[in-house]
N, C-alpha and C positions, 0 to 999 in steps of 0.2 A: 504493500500500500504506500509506503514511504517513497519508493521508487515513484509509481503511480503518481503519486503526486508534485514528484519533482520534473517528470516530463511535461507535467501539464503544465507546468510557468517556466516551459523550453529551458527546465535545470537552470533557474536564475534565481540565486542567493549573493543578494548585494553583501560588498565587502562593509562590515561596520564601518562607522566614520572615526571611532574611537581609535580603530585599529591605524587608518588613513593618517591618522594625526601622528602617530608612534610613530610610524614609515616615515614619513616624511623628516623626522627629525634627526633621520641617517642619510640622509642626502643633502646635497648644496648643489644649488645652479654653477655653472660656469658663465666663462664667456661664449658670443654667440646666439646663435637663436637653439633655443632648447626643446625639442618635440617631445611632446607624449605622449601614449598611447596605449589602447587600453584594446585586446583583442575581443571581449563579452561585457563591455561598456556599459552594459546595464541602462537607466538616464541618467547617467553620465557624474552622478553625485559624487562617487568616489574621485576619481580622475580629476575633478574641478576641486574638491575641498585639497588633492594633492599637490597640484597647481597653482593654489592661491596659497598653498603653507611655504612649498620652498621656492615657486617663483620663477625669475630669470628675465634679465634685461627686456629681452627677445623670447616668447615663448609662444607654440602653437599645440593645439590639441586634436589628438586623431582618437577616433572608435569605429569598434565597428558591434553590430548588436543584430541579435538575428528576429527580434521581436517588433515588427514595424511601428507597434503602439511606443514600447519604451525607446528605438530609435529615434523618433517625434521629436519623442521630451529629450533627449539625448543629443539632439540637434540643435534645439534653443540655447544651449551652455555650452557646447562644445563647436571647435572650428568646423568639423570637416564628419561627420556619421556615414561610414555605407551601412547600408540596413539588409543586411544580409548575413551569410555564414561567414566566416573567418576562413575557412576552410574554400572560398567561392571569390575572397576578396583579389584584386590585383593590387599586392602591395609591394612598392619595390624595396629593395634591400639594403641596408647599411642606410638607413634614412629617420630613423629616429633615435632618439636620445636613452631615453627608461619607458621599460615596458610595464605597466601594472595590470600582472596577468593572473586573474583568477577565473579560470575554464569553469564547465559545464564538469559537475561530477559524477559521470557514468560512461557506460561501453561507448564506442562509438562504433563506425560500420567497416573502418581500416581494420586491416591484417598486416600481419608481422608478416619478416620474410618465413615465419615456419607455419603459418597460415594463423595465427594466433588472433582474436579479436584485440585491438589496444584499445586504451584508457584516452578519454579528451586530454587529461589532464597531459599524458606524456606526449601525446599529439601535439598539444597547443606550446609544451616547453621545448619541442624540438623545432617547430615552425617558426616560432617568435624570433629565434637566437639570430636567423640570419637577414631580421628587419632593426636588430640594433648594429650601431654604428660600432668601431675599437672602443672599447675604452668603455661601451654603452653597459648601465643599471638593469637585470633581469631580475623583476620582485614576482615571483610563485608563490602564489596562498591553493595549498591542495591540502586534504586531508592524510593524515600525518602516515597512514597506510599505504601511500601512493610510491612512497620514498623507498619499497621495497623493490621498485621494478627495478628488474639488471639493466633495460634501455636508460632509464632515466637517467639509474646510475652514471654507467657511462658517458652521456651525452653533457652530463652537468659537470663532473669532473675534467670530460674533459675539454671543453671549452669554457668554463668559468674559473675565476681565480677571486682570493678573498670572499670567499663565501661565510655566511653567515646563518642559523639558521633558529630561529624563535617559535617555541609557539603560543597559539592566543592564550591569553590571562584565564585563569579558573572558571572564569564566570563564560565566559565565551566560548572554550576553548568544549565543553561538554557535544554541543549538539553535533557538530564536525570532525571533532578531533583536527582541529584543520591547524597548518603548521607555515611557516613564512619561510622561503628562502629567498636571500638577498645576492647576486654574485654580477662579477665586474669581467664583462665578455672578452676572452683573449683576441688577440689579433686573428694566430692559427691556435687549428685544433691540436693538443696536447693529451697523445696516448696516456692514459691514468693506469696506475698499477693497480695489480687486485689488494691491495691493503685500501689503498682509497678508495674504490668500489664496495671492498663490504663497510667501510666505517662509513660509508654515505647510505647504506641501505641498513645496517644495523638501527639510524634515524628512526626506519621507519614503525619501528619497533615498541609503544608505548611499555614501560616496565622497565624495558631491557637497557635504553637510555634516558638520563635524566635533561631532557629538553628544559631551556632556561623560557620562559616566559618572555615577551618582546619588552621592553621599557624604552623610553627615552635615548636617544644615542646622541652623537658627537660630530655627525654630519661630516662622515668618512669619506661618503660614495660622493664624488663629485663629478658632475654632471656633463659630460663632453658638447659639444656645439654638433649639429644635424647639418647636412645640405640643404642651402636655401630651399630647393627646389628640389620636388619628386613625385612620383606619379603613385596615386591612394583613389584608387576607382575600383568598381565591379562591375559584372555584368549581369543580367538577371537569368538567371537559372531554371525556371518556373513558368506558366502563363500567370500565376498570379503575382508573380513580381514583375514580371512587364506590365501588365495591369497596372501597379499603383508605381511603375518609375514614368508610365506615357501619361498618367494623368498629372502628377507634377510638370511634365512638358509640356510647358506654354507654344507648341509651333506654329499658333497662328500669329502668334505675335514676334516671331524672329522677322530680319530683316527679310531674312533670304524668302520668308514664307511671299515677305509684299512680293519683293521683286521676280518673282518666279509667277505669281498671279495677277501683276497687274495690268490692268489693260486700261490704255489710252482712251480718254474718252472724244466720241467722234467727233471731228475741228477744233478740236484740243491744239496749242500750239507744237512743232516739231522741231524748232530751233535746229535747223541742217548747219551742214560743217558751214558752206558754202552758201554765198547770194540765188536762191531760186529763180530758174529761169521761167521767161513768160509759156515756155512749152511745156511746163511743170503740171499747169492750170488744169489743162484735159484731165491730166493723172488725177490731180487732186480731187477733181469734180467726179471721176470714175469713180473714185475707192470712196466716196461721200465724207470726205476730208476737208470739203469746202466749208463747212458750218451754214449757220447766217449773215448776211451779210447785207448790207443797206448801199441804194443807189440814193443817194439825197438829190434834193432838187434844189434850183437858188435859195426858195422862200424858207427851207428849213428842212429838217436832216429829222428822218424818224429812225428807232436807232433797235434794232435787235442784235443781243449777242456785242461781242466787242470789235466787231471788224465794222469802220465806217469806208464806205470807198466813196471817192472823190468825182466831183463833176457833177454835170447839168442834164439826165438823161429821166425826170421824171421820176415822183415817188413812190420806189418799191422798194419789198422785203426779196431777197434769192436764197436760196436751201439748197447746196448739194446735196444727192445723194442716189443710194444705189438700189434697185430693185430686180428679182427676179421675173425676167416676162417668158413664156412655153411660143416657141413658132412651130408652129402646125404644118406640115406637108401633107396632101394625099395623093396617091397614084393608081390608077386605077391596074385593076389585076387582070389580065385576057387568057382566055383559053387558047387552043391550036389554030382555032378556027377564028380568032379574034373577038369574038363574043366576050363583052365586061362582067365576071364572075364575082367580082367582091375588090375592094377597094384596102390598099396598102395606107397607113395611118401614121407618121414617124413625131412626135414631140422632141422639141429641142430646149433645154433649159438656157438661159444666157442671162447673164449678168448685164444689166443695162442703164448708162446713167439718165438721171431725170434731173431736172432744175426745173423747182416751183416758183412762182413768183406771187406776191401778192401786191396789188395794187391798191396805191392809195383810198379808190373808195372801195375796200375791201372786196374786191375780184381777185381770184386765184387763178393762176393760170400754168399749166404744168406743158414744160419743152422733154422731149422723149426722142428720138432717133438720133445717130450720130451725126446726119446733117444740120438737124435744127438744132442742136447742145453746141456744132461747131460756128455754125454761122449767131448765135447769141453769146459764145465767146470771142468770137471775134469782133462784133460789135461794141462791147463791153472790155476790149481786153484793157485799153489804161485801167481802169478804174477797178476791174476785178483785179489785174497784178500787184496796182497800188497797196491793195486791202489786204491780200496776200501774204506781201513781203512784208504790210508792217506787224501784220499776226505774228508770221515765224520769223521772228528774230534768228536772223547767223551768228554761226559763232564767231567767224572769220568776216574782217570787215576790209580787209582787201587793203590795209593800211598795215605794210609790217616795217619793221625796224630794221637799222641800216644794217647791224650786223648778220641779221636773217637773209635780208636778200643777199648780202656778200658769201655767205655760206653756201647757199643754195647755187648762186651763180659756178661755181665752182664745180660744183655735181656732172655727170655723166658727163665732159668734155672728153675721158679716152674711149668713147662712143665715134663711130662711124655717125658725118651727119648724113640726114634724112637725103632721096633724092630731091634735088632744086634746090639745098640751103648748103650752103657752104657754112654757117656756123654752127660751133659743137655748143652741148649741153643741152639745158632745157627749157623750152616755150616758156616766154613769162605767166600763162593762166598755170603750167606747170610747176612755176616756183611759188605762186602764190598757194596753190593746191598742198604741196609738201610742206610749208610752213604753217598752212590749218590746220594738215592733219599732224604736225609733230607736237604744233600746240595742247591738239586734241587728245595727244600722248600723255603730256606730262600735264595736263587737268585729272586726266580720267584711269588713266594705264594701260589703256587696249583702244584701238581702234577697226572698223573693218572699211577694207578697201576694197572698194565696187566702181573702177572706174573703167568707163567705156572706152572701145574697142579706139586704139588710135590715140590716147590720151597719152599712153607712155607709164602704163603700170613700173613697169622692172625699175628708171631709173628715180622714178617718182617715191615708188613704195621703199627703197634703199635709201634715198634724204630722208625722209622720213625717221628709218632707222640712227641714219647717223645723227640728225638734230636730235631725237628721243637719246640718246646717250648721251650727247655733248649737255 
């Protein structure tokens, strides 16, 4: 039943605090930043009252807890909680300072090399040793029968030095029998003779050795400095711990979540590298990127949306945009003998722009074929390129600097020139083009280059390169 009931609160018997205070008063901080860390964290009370006793310039605090409720509360006080097994944690090595390690006390699911079930306790004092640093405090609170395993044995002789070993006070000391060992982790491992092996397991022996009760100490173990930096994550093992690690993830509110779903809203501005040309327009009015846009008239300007255009062409509202229209074919179907047997049917879907207009005294009037969209831009073109180009602002204002253009000038001269030009390098819209786009480099850090057939990609996209560096 004892058992029973110790699985049921996941074997977690927080360390007194009484005890916590005694501990601490054999240790001192060094210099540095001093890590802690506690492998079955509990909420995290031990670890924090051991922390605020001995201290340190610099200090941070790791656990790990396999109880999600007291990981929680364990998280509130302490730096860093995975909330998982210890056994599951990714914790790297030589990265903390002292360990205060008081295990889960029962079987676990490990086998010895002779197939033998092991104990948490010797699990968790073999695993810990190599997440302290040289020189790192290993504190084991296990019941005082634990102290008989030959692994232990070995394991703690021989890689620990100055060891000490107390156990709890009278009053404590009944329900557990639980016992403290204190040891100062060697750099390497140090084969132990069997005289030290049985006098470290004879410990374990209530009777047979006279274990001194813990009291007050002298503040021996001094406390070595950790790497700033290390890596203390896990991974979730379980679907119920992916469960509650994706509901802690906020991913709709990371950056990457916006920029990955965000979508342009339509006549939104597009701020191009480059000045938009007046042959932009059709494009624009296709992909219904034109917005709203206003023709004012002398007497006054009625105003939708933020594009005003310019001139004297009568009061209206214009709407780009795009609509799907089906073109119908039929052909008739003949037999051998030419008699019409049934009729052939074909639907076409197309993408088709439309420009609405509305007129002053509220008449709507909607332009639909590529004839009539082109001959109403062209009618319109000042005044729609006007409205256009002051929407999308460029980046590039065709105004560069003395040393840009001297840079640039210099570019692809051991080029063969073009036929009919006897001078080398590149078109002045070329040098202006490569100093947008290098601008556009070092604003943003990537650019894509899409430039048409004839422009001079290679020597272009290579200024480019070299302004991005210089």
């Amino acid at each position: 039943m004892a058992r029973q009931e110790s699985q049921s609160k996941l074997l977690y018997y927080p360390t007194p605090l009484e005890m916590v205070a005694m501990i601490a008063t054999w240790l001192k901080a060094g210099d540095g930043l001093i890590r802690y860390a506690d492998p079955c964290v509990g909420e995290g009370d031990a670890l924090c009252a051991l922390v605020n006793q001995v201290g340190g310039a610099t200090k941070e605090t790791w656990g790990v807890e396999l109880s999600y409720s007291r990981a929680e509360k364990a998280a509130s006080v302490l730096d860093a909680v995975l909330p998982t097994s210890f056994y599951a944690a990714s914790w790297e090595e030589e990265s903390v300072s002292v360990v205060l390690d008081n295990p889960p006390y029962d079987w676990s699911e490990w086998r010895d090399d002779n197939g033998k079930r092991m104990r948490h306790e010797v699990l968790f004092a073999h695993k810990v040793t190599s997440k302290l640093v040289d020189g790192g405090v290993h504190i084991l609170i296990v019941p005082q029968n634990i102290l008989r395993d030959e692994g232990l044995a070995r394991h703690w002789c021989g890689w620990y030095e100055r060891s000490l070993c107390f156990r709890f006070p009278d009053t404590l000391f009944e329900p557990f029998s639980q016992v403290i060992l204190i040891g100062v982790k060697r750099r390497k491992y140090q084969y132990p003779t069997r005289q030290q092996i049985e006098l470290f397991k004879v410990c374990g022996y209530e009777g047979e050795t006279d274990l001194s009760p813990i009291e007050n100490g002298d503040g021996r173990y001094l406390l070595p400095p950790s790497p700033k930096t290390a890596r203390f994550v896990y991974q979730a093992i379980g679907e119920e711990e992916r469960v509650l690690v994706a509901a802690k993830a906020n991913i709709l509110g990371t950056s990457d979540w916006a920029k990955q779903t965000y979508i342009r809203p339509v006549g939104a501005p597009i701020n191009p590298l480059t000045q938009l040309k007046i042959g932009h327009l059709s494009m624009l009015i296709s992909a219904g990127e034109l917005g709203i846009v206003t023709l004012p008239s002398a007497s006054g300007c009625l105003r939708a949306g933020s594009l005003t255009l310019k001139g004297k062409k009568g009061l209206m509202l214009v709407k780009g945009t795009l609509v799907k229209r089906i073109e119908k074919t039929a052909e008739p179907i003949c037999d051998k003998d030419g008699n019409v047997t049934g009729q052939k049917v074909e639907e076409i879907e197309k993408m088709a722009s439309v420009i609405t207009l509305t007129h002053a005294n509220g008449e709507m009037q909607s332009i639909f074929g590529s004839d009539a969209v082109a001959k109403f831009i062209t009618e319109n073109v000042n005044e729609l390129a006007d409205a256009v180009l002051e929407r999308n602002k460029p980046f590039y204002n065709w105004q560069p600097t003395k040393d840009e253009w001297t840079r640039v000038s210099r570019c692809a001269l051991n080029l063969k020139p073009l036929p009919g030009r006897d001078e080398r390098g590149l078109f002045d819209v070329q040098k202006h083009f490569a100093i947008a786009a290098s601008r556009k480099m070092l604003k943003d850090h990537h650019l894509i280059l899409n430039c048409e057939m004839g422009f001079g990609v290679r020597p272009v996209s290579y200024e480019c390169k070299v302004n991005h560096k210089l």
